[in-house]
PyMOL commands that place a pseudoatom at each C-alpha (Angstrom):
pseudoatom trace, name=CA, resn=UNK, resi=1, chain=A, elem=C, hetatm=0, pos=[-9.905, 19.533, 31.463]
pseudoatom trace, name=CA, resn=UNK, resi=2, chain=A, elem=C, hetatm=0, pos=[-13.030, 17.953, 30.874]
pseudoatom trace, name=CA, resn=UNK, resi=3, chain=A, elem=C, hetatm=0, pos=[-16.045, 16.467, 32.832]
pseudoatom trace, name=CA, resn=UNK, resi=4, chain=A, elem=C, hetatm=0, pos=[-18.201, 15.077, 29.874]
pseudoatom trace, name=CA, resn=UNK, resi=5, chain=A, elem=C, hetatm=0, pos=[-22.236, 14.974, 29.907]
pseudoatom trace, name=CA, resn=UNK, resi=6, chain=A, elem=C, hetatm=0, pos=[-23.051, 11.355, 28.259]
pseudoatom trace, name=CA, resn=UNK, resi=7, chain=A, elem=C, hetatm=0, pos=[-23.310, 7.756, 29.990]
pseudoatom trace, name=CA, resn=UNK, resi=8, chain=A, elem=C, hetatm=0, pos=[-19.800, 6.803, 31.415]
pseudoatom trace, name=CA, resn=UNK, resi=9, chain=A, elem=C, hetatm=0, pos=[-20.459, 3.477, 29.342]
pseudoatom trace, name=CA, resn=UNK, resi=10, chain=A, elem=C, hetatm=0, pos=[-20.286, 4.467, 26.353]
pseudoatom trace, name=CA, resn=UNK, resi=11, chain=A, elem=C, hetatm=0, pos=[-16.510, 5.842, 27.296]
pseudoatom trace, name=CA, resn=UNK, resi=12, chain=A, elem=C, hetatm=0, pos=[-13.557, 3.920, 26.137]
pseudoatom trace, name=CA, resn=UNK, resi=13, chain=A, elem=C, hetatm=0, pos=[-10.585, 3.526, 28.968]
pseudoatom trace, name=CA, resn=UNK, resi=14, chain=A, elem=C, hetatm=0, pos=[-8.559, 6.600, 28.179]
pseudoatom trace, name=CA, resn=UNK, resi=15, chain=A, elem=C, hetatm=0, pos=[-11.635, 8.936, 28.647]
pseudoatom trace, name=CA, resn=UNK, resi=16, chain=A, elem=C, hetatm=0, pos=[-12.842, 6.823, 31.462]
pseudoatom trace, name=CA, resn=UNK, resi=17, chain=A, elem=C, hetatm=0, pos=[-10.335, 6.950, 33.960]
pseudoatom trace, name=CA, resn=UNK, resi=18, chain=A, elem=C, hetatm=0, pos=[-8.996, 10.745, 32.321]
pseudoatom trace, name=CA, resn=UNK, resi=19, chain=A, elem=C, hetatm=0, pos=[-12.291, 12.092, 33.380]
pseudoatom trace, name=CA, resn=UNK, resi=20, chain=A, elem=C, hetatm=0, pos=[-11.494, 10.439, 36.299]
pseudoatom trace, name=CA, resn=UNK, resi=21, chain=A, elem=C, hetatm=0, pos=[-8.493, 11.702, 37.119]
pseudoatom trace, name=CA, resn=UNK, resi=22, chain=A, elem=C, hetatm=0, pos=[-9.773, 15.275, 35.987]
pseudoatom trace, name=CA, resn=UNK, resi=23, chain=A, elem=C, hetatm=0, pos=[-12.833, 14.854, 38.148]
pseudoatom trace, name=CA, resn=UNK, resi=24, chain=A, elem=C, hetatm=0, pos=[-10.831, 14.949, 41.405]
pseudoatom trace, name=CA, resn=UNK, resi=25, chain=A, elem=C, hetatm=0, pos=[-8.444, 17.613, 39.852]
pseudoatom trace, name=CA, resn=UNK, resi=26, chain=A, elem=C, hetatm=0, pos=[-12.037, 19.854, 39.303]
pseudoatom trace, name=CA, resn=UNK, resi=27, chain=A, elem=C, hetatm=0, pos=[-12.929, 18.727, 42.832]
pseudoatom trace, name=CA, resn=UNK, resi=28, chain=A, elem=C, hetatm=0, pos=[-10.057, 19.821, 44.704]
pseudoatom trace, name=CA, resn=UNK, resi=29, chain=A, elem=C, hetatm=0, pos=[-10.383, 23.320, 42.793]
pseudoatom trace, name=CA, resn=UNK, resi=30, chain=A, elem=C, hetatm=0, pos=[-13.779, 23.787, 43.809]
pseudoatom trace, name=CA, resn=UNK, resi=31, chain=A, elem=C, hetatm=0, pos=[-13.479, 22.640, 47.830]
pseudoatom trace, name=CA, resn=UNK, resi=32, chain=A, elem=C, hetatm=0, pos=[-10.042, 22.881, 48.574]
pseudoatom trace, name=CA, resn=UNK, resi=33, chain=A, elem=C, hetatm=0, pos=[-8.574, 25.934, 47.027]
pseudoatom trace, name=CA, resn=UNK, resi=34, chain=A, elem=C, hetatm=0, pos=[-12.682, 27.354, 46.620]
pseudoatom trace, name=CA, resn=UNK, resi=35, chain=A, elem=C, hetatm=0, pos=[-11.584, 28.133, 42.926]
pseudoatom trace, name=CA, resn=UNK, resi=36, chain=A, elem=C, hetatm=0, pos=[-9.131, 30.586, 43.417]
pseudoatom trace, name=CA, resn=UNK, resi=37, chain=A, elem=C, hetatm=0, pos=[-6.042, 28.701, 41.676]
pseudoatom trace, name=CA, resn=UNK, resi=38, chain=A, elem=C, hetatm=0, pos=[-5.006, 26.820, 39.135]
pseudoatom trace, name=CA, resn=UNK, resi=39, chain=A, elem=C, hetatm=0, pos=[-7.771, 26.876, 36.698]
pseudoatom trace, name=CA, resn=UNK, resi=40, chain=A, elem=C, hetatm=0, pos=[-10.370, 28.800, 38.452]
pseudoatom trace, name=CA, resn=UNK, resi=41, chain=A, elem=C, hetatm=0, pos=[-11.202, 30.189, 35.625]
pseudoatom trace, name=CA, resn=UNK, resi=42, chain=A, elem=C, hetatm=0, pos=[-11.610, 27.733, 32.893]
pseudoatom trace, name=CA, resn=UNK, resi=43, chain=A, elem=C, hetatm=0, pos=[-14.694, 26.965, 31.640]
pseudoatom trace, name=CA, resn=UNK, resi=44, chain=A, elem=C, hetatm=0, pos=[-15.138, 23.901, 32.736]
pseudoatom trace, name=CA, resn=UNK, resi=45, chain=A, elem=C, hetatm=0, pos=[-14.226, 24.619, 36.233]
pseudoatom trace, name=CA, resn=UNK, resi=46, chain=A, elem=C, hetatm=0, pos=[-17.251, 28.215, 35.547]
pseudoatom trace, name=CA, resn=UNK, resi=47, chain=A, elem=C, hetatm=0, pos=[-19.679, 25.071, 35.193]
pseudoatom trace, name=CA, resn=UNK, resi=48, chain=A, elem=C, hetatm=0, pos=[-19.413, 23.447, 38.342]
pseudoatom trace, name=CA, resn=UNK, resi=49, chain=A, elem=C, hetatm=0, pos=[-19.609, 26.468, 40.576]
pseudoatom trace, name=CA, resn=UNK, resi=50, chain=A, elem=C, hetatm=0, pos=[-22.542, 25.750, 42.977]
pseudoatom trace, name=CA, resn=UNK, resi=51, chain=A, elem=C, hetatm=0, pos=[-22.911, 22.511, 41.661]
pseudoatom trace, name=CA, resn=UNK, resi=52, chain=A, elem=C, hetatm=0, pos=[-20.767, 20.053, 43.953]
pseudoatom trace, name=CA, resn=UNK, resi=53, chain=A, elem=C, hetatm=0, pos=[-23.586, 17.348, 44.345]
pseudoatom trace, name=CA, resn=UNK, resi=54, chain=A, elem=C, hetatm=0, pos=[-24.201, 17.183, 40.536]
pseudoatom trace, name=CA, resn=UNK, resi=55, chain=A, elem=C, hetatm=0, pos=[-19.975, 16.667, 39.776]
pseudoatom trace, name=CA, resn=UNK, resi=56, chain=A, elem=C, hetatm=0, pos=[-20.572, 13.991, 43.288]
pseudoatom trace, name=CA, resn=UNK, resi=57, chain=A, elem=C, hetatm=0, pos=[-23.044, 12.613, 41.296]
pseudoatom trace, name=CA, resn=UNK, resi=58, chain=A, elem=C, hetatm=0, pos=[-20.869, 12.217, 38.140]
pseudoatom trace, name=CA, resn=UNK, resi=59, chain=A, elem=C, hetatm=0, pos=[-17.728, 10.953, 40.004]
pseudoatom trace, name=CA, resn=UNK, resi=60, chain=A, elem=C, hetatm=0, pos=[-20.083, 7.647, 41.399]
pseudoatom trace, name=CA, resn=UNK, resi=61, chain=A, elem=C, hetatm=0, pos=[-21.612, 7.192, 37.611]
pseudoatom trace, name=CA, resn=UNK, resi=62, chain=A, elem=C, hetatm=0, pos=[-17.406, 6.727, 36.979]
pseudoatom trace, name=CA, resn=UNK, resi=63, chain=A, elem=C, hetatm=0, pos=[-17.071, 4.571, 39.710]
pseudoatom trace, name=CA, resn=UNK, resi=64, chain=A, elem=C, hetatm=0, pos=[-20.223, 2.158, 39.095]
pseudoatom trace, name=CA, resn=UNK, resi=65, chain=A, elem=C, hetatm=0, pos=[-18.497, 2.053, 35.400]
pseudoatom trace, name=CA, resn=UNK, resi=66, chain=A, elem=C, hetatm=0, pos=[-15.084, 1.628, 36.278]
pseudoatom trace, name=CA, resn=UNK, resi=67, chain=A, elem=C, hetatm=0, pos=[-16.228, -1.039, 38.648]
pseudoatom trace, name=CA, resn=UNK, resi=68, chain=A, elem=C, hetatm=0, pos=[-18.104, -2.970, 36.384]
pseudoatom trace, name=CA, resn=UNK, resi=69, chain=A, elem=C, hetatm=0, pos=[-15.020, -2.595, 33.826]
pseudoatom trace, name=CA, resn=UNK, resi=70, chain=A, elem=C, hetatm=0, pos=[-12.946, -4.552, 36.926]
pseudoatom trace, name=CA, resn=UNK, resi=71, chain=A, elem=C, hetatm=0, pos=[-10.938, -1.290, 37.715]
pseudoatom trace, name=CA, resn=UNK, resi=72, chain=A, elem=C, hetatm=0, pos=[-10.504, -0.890, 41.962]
pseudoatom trace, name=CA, resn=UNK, resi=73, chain=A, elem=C, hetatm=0, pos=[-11.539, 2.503, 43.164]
pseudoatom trace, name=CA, resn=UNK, resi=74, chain=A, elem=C, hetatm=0, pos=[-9.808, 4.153, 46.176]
pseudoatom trace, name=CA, resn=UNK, resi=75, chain=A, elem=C, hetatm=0, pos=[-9.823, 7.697, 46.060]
pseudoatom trace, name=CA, resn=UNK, resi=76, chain=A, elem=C, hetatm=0, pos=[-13.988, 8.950, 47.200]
pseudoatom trace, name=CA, resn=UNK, resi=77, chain=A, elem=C, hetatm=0, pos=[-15.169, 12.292, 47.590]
pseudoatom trace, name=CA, resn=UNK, resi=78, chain=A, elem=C, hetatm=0, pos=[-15.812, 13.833, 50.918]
pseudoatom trace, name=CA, resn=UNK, resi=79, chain=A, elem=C, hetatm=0, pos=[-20.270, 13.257, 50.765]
pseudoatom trace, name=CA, resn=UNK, resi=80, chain=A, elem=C, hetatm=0, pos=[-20.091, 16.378, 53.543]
pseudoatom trace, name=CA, resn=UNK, resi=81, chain=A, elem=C, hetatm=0, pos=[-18.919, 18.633, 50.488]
pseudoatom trace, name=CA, resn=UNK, resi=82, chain=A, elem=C, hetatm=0, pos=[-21.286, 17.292, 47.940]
pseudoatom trace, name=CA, resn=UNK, resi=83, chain=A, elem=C, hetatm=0, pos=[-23.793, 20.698, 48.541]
pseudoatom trace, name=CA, resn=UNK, resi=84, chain=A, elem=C, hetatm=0, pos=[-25.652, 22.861, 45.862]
pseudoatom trace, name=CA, resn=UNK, resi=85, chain=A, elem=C, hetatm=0, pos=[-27.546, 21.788, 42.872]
pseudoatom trace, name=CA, resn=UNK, resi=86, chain=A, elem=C, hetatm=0, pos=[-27.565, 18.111, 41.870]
pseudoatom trace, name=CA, resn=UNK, resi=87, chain=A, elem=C, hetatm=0, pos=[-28.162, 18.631, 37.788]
pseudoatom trace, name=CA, resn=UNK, resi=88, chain=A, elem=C, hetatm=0, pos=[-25.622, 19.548, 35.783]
pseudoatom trace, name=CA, resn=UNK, resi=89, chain=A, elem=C, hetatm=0, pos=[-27.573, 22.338, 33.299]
pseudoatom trace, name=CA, resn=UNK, resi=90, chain=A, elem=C, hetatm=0, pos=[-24.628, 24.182, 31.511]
pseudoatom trace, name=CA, resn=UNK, resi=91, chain=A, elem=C, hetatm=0, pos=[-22.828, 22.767, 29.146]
pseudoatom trace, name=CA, resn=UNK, resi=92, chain=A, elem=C, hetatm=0, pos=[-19.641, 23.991, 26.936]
pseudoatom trace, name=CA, resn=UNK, resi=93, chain=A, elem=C, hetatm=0, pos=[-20.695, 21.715, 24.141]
pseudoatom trace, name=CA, resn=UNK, resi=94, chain=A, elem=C, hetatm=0, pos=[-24.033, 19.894, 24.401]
pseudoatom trace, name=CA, resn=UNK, resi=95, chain=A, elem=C, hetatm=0, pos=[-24.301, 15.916, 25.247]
pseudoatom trace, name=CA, resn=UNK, resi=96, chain=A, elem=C, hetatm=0, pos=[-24.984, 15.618, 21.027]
pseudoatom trace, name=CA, resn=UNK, resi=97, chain=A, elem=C, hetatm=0, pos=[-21.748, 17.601, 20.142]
pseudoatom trace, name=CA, resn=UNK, resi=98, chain=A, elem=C, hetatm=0, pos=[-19.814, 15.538, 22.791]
pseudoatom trace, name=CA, resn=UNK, resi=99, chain=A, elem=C, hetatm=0, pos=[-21.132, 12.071, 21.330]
pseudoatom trace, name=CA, resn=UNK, resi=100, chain=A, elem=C, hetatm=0, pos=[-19.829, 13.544, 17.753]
pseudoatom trace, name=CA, resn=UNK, resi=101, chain=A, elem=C, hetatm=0, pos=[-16.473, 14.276, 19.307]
pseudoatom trace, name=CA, resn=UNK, resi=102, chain=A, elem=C, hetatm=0, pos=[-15.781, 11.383, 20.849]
pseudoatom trace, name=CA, resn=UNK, resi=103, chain=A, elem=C, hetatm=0, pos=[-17.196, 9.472, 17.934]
pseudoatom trace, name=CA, resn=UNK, resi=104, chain=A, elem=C, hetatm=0, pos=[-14.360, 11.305, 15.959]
pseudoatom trace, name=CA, resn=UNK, resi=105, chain=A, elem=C, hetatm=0, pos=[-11.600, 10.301, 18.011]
pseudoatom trace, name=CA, resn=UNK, resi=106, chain=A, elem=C, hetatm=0, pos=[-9.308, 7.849, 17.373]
pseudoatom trace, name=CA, resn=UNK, resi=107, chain=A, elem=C, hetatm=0, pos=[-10.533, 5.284, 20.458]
pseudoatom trace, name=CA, resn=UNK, resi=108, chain=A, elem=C, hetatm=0, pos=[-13.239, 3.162, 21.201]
pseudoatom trace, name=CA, resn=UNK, resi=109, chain=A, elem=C, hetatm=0, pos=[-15.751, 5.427, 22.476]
pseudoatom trace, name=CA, resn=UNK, resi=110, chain=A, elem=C, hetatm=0, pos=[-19.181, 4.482, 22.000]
pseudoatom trace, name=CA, resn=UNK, resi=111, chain=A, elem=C, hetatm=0, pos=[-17.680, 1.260, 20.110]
pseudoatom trace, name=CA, resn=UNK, resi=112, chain=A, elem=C, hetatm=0, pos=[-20.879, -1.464, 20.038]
pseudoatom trace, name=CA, resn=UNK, resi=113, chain=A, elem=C, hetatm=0, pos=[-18.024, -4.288, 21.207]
pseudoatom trace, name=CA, resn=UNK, resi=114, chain=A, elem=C, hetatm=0, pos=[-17.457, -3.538, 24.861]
pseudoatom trace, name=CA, resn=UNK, resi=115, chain=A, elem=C, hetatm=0, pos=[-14.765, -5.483, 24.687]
pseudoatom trace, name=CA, resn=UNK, resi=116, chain=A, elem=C, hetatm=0, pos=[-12.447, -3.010, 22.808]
pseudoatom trace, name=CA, resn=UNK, resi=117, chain=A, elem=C, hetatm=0, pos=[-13.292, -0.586, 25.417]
for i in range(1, 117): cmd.bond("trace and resi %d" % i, "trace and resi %d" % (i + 1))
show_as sticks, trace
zoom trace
């Protein structure tokens, strides 16, 4: 699981619409089951505690991108549940150390051609 902390446009497809998918996975933890299943206690899912508006926040940044990349969007977020802090201030590995991961994968993240994104 992974919600990363850089600009959703620098993100090739796969990590686009994987946050995506994890993003509402994250979401249902947090509001549905209130973090008592599944992964409750991952690190990722630690980070968001309190924070619904800030991962609401995030999930729209996807959107606007996937939008723009021609992808349809159908599954929102419940705004009602979008409470507690809007900034996202803990991070598992900074917005530098993510860039340097992705830029190590083998994918077009951060690629200067959009066009192989």
């Amino acid at each position: 699981m992974r919600i990363w902390d850089i600009d959703p446009q620098h993100l090739c497809r796969q990590h686009l619409l994987g946050e995506h998918r994890e993003l509402h996975g994250l979401w249902n933890i947090l509001t549905i089951h209130h973090g008592e299943k599944g992964y409750s206690r991952h690190p990722e899912t630690l980070r968001w505690r309190g924070k619904l508006r800030a991962l609401y926040l995030r999930h729209q940044e996807l959107v606007r991108e996937m939008q723009k990349r021609g992808y349809q969007h159908l599954s929102d977020l419940d705004a009602c549940l979008a409470q507690g802090s809007d900034k996202q201030d803990i991070f598992i590995d900074l917005p530098a150390k993510q860039k340097e991961i992705l830029q190590n994968k083998p994918c077009p993240c951060f690629c200067q051609d959009k066009n192989q994104r």
